[in-house]
Wavefront OBJ file of the C-alpha trace (Angstrom):
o trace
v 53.199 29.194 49.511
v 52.465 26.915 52.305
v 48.806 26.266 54.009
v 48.231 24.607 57.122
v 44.820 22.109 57.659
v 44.388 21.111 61.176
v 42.295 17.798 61.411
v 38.704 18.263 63.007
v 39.884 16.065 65.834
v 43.024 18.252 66.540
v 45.305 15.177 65.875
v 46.816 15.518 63.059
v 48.033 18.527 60.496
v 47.815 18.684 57.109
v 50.611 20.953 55.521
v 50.384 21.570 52.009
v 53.235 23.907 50.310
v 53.099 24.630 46.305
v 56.756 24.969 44.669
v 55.977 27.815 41.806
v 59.302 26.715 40.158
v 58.839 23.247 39.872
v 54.953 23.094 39.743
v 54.283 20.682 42.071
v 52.646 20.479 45.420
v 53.835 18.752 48.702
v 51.684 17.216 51.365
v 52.836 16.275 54.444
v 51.561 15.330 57.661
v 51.985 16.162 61.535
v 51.137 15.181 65.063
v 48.756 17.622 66.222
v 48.813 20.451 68.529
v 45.546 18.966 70.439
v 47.538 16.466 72.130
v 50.273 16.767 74.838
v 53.015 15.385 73.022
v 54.868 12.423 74.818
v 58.818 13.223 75.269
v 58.736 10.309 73.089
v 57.568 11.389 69.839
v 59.148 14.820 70.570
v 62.655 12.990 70.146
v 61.531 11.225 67.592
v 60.461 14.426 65.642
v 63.944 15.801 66.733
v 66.028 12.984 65.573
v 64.107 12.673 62.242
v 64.427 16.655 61.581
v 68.594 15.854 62.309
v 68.508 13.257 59.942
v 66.000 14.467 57.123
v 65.949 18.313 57.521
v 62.137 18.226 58.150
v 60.048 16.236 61.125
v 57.735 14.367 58.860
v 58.500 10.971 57.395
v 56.393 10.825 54.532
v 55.312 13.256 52.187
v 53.300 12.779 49.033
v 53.959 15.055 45.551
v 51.206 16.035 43.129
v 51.903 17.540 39.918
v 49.816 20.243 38.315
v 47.374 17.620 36.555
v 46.929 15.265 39.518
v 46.468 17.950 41.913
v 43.758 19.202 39.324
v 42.178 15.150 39.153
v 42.202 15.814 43.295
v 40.283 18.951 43.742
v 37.991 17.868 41.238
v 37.102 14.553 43.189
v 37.269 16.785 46.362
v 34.749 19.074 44.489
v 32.225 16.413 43.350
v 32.435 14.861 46.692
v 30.861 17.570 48.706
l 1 2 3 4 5 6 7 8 9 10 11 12 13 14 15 16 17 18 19 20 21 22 23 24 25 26 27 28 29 30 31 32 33 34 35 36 37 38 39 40 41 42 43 44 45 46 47 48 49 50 51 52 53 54 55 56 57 58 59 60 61 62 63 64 65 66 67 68 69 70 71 72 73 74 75 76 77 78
């Protein structure tokens, strides 16, 4: 399952995808859809999906207990 969280600003996106098998979750960010994107980046996003099978260069992996520590601090935040 994979949910999408667009910035308030429009700039960036948040994707966040849960792997049932493993039991972990992947974030990942992206350039947002606010902006015109410069040729640029676009070939930079092209020649990094070539490369790496996805356009993001970084992506962070929770497992089950440290995605439970996040909510929580998300939780007692707000």
């Amino acid at each position: 399952m994979t949910e999408y969280y667009e910035c308030d600003c429009g700039c960036t996106i948040l994707r966040v995808e849960y792997d049932d098998e493993i039991g972990e979750f992947y974030f990942s960010t992206y350039r947002g859809k606010g902006d015109k994107l410069p040729w640029l980046y676009r070939l930079k996003a092209i020649l990094q999906i070539i490369k790496h099978g996805e356009p993001y260069g970084d992506e962070v992996v929770l497992n089950k207990d440290t995605a439970k520590r996040l909510v929580k601090y998300i939780k007692e935040s707000i």
